[in-house]
C-alpha positions as CSV (number, residue, x, y, z in Angstrom):
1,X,0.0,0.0,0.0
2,X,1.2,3.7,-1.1
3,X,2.7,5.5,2.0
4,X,2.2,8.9,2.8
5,X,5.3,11.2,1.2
6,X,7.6,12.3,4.0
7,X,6.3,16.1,3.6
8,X,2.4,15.6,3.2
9,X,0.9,18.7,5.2
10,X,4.0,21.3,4.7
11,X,2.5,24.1,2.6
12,X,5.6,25.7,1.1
13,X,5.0,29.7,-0.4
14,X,7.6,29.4,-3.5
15,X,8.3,33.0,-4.3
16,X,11.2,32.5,-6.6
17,X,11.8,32.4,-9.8
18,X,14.5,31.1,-12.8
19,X,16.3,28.3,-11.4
20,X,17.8,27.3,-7.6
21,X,14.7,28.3,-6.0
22,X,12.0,26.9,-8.0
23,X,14.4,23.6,-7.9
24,X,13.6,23.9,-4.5
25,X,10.1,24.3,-5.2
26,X,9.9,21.4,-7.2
27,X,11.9,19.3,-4.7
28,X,9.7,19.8,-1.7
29,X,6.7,19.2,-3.9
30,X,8.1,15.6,-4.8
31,X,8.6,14.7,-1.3
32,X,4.3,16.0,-0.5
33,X,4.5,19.1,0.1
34,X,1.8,21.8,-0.9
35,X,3.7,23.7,-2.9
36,X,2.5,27.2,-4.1
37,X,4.4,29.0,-7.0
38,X,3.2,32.6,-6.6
39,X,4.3,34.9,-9.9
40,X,4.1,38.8,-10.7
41,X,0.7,39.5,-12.9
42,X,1.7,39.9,-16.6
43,X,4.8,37.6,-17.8
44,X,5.1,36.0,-14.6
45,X,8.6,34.4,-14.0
46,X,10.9,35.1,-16.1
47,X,11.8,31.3,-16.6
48,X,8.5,30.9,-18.4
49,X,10.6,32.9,-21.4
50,X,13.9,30.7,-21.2
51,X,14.8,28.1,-23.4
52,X,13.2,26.2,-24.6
53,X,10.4,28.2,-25.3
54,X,7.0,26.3,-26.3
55,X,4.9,28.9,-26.4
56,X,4.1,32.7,-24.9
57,X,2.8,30.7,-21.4
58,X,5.1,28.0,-21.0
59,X,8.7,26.5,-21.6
60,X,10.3,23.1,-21.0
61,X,12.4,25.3,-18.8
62,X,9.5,26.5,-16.9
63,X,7.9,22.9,-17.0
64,X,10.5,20.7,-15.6
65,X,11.2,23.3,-12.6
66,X,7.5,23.6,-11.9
67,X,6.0,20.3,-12.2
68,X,3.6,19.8,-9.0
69,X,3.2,23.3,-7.4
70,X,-0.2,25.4,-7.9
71,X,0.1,28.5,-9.3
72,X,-1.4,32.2,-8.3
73,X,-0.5,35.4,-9.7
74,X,-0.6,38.4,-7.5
75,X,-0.9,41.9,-8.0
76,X,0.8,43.3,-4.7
77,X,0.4,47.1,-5.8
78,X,-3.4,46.9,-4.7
79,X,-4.3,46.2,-0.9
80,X,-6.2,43.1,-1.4
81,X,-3.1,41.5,-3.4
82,X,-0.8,42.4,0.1
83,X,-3.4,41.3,1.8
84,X,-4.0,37.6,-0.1
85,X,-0.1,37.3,0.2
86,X,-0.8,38.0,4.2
87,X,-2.8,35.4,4.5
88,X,-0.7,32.6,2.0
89,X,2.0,33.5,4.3
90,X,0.6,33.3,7.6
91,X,-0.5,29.6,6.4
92,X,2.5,28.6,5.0
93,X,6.1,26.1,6.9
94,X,7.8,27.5,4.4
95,X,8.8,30.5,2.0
96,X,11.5,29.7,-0.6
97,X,12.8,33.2,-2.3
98,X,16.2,33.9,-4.9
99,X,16.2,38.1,-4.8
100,X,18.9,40.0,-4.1
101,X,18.9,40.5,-0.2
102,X,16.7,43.3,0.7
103,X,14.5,43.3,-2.2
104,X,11.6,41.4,-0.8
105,X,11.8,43.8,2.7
106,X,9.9,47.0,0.5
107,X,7.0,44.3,-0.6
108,X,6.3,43.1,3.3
109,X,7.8,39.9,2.3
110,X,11.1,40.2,4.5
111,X,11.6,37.6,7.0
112,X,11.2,39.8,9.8
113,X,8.1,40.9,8.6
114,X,6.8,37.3,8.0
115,X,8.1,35.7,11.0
116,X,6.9,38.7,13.4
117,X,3.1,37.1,12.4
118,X,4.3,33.4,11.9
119,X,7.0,32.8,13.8
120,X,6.9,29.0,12.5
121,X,7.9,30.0,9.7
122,X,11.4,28.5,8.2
123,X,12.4,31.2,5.6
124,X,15.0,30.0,2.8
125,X,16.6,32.5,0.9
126,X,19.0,32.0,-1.9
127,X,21.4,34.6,-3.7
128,X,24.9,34.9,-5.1
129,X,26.5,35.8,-2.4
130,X,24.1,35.9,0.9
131,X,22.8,38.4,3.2
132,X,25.8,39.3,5.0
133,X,29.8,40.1,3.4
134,X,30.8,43.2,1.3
135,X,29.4,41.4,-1.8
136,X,25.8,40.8,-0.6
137,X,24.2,43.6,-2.6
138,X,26.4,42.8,-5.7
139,X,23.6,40.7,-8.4
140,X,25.0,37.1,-9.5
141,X,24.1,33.9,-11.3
142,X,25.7,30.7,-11.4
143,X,28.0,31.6,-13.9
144,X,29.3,34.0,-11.6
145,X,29.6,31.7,-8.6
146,X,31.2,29.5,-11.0
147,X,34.1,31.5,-11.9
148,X,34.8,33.0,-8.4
149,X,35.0,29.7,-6.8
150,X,38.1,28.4,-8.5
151,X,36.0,25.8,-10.0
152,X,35.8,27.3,-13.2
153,X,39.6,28.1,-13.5
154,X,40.7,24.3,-13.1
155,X,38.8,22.8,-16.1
156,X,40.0,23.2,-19.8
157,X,42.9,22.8,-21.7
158,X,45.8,24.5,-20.5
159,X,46.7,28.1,-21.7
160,X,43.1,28.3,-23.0
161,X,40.2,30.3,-21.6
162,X,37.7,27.5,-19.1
163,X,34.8,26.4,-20.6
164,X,31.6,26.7,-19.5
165,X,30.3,24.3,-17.6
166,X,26.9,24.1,-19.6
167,X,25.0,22.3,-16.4
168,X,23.9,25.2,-13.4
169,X,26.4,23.9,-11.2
170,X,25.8,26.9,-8.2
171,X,22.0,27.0,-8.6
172,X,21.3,23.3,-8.6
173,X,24.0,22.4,-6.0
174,X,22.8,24.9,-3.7
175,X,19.3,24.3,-4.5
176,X,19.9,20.3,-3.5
177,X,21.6,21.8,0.1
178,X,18.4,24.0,0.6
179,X,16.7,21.1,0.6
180,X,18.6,19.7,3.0
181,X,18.6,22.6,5.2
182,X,15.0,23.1,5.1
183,X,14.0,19.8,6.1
184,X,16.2,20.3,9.2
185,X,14.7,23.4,9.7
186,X,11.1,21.8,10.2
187,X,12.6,18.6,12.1
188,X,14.1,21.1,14.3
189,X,10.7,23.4,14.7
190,X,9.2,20.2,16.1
191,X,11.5,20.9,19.3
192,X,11.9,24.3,19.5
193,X,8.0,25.5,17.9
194,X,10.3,28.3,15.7
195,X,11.0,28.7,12.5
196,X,14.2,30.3,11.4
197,X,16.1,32.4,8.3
198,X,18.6,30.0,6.1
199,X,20.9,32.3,4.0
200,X,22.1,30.2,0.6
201,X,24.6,31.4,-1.2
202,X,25.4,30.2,-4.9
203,X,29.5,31.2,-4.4
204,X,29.7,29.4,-0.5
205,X,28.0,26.4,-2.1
206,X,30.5,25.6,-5.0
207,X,33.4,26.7,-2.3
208,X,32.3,23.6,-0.4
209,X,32.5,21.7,-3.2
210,X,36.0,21.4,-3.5
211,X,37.0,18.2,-2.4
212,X,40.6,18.5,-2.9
213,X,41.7,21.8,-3.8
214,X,41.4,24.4,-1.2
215,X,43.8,21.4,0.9
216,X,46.3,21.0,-2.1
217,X,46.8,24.5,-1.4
218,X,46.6,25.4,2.4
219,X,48.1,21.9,3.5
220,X,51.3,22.2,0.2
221,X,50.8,25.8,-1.3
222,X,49.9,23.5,-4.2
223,X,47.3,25.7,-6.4
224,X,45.5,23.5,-8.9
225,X,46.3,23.9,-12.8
226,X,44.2,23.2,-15.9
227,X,45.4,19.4,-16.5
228,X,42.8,18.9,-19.9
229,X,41.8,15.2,-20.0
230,X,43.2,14.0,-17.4
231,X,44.2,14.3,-13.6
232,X,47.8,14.6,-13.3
233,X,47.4,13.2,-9.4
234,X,45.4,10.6,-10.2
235,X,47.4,8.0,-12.7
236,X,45.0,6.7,-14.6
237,X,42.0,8.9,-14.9
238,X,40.5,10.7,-17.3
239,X,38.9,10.9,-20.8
240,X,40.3,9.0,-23.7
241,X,39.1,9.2,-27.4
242,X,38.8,5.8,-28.9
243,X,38.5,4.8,-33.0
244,X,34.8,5.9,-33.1
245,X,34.3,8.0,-29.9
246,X,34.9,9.5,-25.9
247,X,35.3,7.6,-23.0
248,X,36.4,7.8,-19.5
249,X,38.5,5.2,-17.9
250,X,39.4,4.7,-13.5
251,X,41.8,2.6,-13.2
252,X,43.8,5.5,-10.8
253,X,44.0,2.3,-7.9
254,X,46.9,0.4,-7.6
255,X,44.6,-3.3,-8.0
256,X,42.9,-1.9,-11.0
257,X,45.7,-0.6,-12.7
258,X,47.6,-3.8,-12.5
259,X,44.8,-5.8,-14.5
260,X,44.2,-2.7,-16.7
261,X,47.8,-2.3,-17.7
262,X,48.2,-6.6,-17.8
263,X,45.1,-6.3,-20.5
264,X,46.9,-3.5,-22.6
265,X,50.4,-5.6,-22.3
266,X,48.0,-8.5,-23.8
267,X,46.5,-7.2,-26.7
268,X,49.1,-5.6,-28.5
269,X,50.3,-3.3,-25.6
270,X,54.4,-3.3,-25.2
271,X,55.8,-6.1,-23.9
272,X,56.4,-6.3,-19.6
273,X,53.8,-2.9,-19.7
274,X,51.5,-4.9,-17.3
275,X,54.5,-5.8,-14.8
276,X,56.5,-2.6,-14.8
277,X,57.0,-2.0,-11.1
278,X,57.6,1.9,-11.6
279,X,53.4,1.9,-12.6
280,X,52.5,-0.2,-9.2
281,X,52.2,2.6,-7.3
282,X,50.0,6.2,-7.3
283,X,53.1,8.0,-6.6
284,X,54.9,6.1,-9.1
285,X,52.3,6.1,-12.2
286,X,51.7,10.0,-11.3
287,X,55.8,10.4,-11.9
288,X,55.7,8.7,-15.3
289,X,52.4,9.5,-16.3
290,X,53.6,10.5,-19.6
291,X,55.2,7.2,-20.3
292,X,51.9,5.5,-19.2
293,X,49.9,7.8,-21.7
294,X,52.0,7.5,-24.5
295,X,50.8,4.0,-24.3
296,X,47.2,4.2,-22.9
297,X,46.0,7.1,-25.5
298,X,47.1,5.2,-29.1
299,X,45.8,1.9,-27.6
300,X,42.6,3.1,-26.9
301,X,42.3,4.9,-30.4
302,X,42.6,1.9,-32.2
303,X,40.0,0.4,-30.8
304,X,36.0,1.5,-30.8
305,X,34.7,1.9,-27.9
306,X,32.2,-0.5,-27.2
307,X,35.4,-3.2,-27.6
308,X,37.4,-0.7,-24.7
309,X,34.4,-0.8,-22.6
310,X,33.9,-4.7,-23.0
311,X,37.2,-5.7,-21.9
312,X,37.3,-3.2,-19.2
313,X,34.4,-4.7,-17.8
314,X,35.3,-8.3,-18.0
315,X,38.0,-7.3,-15.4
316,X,36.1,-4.7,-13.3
317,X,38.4,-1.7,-14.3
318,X,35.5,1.1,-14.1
319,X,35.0,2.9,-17.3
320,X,31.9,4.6,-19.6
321,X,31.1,6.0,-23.0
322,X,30.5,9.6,-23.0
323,X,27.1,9.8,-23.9
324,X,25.0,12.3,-25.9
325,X,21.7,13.3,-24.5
326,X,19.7,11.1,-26.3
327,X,22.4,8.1,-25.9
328,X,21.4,8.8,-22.2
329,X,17.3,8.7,-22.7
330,X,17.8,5.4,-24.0
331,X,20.1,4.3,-21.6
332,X,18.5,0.8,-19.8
333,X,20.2,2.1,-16.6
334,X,18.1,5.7,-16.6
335,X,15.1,3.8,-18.0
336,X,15.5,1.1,-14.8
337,X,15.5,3.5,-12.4
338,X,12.7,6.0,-13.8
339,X,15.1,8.7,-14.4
340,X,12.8,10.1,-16.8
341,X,9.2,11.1,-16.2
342,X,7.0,11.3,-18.6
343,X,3.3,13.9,-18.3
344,X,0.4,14.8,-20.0
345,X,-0.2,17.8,-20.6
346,X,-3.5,19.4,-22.2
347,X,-2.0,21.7,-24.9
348,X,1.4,20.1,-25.7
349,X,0.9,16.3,-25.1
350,X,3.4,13.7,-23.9
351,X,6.5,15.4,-22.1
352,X,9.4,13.3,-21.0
353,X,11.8,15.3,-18.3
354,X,14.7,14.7,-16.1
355,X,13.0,12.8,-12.8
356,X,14.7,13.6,-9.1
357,X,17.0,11.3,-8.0
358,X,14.8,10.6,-4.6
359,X,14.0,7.0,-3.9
360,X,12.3,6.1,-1.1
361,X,11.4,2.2,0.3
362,X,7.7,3.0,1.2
363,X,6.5,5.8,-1.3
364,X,7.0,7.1,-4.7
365,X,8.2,10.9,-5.5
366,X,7.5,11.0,-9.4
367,X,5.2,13.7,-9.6
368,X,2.7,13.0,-12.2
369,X,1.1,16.7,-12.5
370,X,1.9,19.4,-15.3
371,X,3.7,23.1,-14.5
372,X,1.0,25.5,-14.0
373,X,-0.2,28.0,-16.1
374,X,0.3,31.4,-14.8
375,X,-2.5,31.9,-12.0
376,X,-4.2,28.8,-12.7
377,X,-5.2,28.2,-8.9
378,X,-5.8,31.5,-8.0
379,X,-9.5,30.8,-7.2
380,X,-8.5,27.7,-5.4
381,X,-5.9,28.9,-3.2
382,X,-8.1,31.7,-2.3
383,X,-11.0,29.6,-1.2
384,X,-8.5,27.9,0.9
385,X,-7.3,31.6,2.1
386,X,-11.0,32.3,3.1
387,X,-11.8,34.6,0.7
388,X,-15.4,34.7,0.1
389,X,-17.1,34.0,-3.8
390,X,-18.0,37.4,-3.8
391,X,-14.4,38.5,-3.3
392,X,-12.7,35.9,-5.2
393,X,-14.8,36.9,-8.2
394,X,-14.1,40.5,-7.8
395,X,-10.1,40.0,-7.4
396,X,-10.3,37.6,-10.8
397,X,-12.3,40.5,-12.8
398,X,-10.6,43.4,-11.6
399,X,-6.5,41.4,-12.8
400,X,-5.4,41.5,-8.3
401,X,-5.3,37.4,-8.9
402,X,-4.1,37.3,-12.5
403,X,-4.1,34.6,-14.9
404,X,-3.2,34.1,-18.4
């Protein structure tokens, strides 16, 4: 029998918009939350115009950040607009928001104003840099947090500019540790009967990120260099091109080297290249890493690379084809494990998106239901506001609950 989802009964207010805080959104909402996207009258959020646009309503953008909230449009200029938001946030556990600190204080939306009259309330906001430092008024994106971090300048090629990362590393990383931080925001409420104020920043996020880095250089004065295709510290790892494509091989531990370099030595590898004692050690592959690649790299061009990925199976060295997008759709692994939802939707039809990663033993997180249009459950929400029919119709006709 279907369980309840962990947060059935949390009635999240998601007053964000483009990416890390709708992810949010859309994260709470798969774990049973009420989630309520509320949008500016008019275009509404401006990820409703990012690629890839469908139509003047609604992009896949929009639609895979969205999926499961309801959604009210608010005009905030007139008194019963303030005081409809009021009320939504005097109901809500949660308020998720991504403006630059201070922005939402001259709408009544601060979190001392919200608290003051719903002091449950666990506020999450999210912004380049926070609400405290000397860059906390300066406006950011992920791109931004990106490059500041140090992240940015360790990929590439060497002497060339970094790439772009072309995933939203800093929205979507801090969006997951939101999440996180939410959840024990409302475990602790249960203890403590408050809510609280969790300041997310894109650039501390991808800071915490680095795993290895920020040690290399306080532990050795070591500072990390663009290394290209592979990881000079970490003989053998990295991305190789083969006869008819990419892939990635690990074999950077000592046991899995040994049987990849004893494969290599057997088909038509250099004689004693599987036994040479200077590769049977990190410290010594890392040393003559050249040597190692010099034979490595034309090997695995000569081959394609579903014969590479064969034999690197059949003796457990870990390895994969870089895949395109649609090699990964059809991929029996992401297809297993539901990694792609699919919807109905009532103007465009089937739409197969990027599932969250969330599996739980006693219920299912897929959510099922369609992005809304902007202020589709304006009438609803209201009702559940207590807003009389007489008022609810008045708001609809004169545009304070907008919809399009």
């Amino acid at each position: 029998m279907q369980q309840i989802r962990p947060l059935e009964g949390i009635r999240v207010v998601d007053y964000s918009h483009f990416l890390a805080g709708p992810y949010v959104g859309r994260c709470l909402a798969a774990l049973g939350a009420e989630v309520i996207k509320v949008e500016r009258p008019g275009s509404g959020d401006a990820g409703r115009q990012h690629a890839t646009v469908l139509d003047d309503q609604q992009s896949g953008y929009f639609l895979q950040l969205n999926m499961g909230k309801r959604g009210v449009s608010v005009n905030m200029k007139d008194p019963r607009g303030k005081e409809f938001m009021r009320r939504l946030c005097d109901s809500a556990d949660v308020f998720v928001e991504n403006y630059r600190p201070g922005a939402l204080d001259k709408l009544g939306l601060g979190y001392a104003q919200l608290s003051a009259s719903n002091p449950g309330l666990v506020y999450c906001s999210i912004s380049a840099y926070g609400h405290t430092g000397p860059d906390a008024h300066r406006a950011g994106f992920g791109l931004i947090a990106e490059a500041k971090s140090g992240i940015m300048q360790m990929v590439g090629t060497p002497g060339e500019p970094p790439p772009l990362l072309r995933i939203s590393l800093g929205d979507m990383y801090t969006g997951v540790h939101a999440v996180a931080a939410i959840n024990a925001a409302l475990l602790g409420r249960v203890k403590s009967g408050r809510g609280q104020h969790i300041d997310m920043a894109l650039y501390d996020t991808l800071v915490s990120m680095h795993e290895y880095a920020v040690q290399c250089y306080t532990l050795r004065g070591v500072l990390p260099e663009q290394t290209g295709h592979d990881m000079p510290t970490s003989t053998l790892y990295g991305v190789f091109r083969a006869a008819d494509g990419d892939l990635v091989i690990a074999a950077q531990v000592d046991d899995a080297w040994k049987r990849f370099a004893s494969l290599i030595e057997t088909h038509g590898g250099p004689a004693g290249f599987g036994s040479d004692s200077r590769f049977h050690d990190s410290a010594g592959r890392n040393a003559h890493r050249q040597a190692i690649l010099s034979v490595v790299q034309p090997w695995v061009a000569a081959r394609p690379v579903a014969q590479v990925l064969e034999r690197l199976d059949g003796i457990d060295v870990p390895c994969a084809k870089v895949q395109r997008i649609d090699e990964v759709l059809d991929d029996p692994q992401i297809q297993a494990r539901g990694m792609v939802v699919e919807q109905h939707h009532p103007r465009y039809g089937t739409l197969r998106l990027p599932n969250l990663p969330f599996r739980f033993s006693d219920c299912d997180t897929t959510i099922r239901e369609v992005a809304p249009d902007l202020g589709q459950h304006n009438a609803e929400v209201a009702q559940s506001l207590g807003f009389s029919t007489a008022e609810i119709d008045a708001m609809q006709t004169e545009g304070v609950l907008y919809a399009k």
